[in-house]
N, C-alpha and C positions, 0 to 999 in steps of 0.2 A: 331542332330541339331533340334532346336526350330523351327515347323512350323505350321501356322494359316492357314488353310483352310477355306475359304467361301463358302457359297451359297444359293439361296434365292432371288437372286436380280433379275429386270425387268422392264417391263410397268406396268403402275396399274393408271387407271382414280381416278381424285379427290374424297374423297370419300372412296375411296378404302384400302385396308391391306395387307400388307406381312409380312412377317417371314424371317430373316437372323439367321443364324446360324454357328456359328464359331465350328469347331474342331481343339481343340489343339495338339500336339504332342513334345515329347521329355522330359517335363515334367507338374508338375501341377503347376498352379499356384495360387498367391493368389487374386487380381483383376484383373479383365476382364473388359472391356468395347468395346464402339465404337465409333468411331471420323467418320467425313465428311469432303468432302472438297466439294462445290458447284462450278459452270462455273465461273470463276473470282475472286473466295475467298479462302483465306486459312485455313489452316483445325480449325475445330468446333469440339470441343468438344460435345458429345448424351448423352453418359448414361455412367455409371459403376456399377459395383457392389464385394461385398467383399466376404470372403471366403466362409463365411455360404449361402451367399445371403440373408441373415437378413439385409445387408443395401445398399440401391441404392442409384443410384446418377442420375440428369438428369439435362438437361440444358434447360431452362427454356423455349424457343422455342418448345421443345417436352414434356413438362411437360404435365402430363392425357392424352398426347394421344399415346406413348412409354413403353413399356414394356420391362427390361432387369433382364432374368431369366439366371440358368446356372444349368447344370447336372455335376455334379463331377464326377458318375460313369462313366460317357461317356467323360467327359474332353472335356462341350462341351458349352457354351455360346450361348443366343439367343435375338435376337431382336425383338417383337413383334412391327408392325407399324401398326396402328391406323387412321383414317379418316385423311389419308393424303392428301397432299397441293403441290400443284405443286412448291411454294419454299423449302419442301425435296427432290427434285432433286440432287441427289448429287451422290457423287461417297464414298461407305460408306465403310469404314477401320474397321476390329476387330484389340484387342489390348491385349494384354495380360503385366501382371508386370504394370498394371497402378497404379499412383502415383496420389497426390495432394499436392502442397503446396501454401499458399494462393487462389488465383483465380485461378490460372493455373493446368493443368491437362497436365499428360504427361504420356509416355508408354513407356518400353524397347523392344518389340517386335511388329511388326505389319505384317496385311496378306495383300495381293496382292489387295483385293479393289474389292468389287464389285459393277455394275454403276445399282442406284434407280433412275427410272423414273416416274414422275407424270403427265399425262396430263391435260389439263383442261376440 
């Protein structure tokens, strides 16, 4: 069975950096990403990236200050976060099988969510 492991999430003052990190299991994939859902909105597309990690993706809310790397040997996706903002508050999803077509961004697997907190 296909499963996304998380971990990496917490508190972290404005300002501040974390690191999320997905392990995948069951098998490899070819995009990876990460979605958010914030308190009252529905999920937001972050970042992706494709097989090589030759091409990212990001959504422009996170653009320069997000970073999404991935390890193949380890079958492992990462989220670097950057002088965050108490509006990345969110509850943040890895994704694996991520798609695009037109604007929309979409995924056939996803892991349990873990909840990023900003304060001010």
């Amino acid at each position: 069975q296909v499963q996304l492991v998380e971990s990496g999430g917490g508190l972290v003052q404005a300002g501040g950096s974390l690191r999320l990190s997905c392990a995948a299991s069951g098998r490899t994939f070819s995009k990876y990403g990460w979605f958010r859902r914030a308190p009252g909105q529905g999920r937001e597309f972050v970042a992706a990236i494709s097989r090589s990690g030759g091409s990212t993706f990001y959504a422009d809310s996170v653009k320069g200050r997000f970073t999404i790397s991935r390890d193949n040997a380890k079958n492992t996706v990462y989220l670097q976060m950057n002088s965050l903002k108490p509006e990345d508050t969110a509850v943040y999803y890895c994704a694996a099988g991520v798609s695009t077509f037109m604007r929309t961004w979409g995924s056939d697997y996803w892991g349990q969510g873990t909840q990023v907190t900003v304060s001010s």
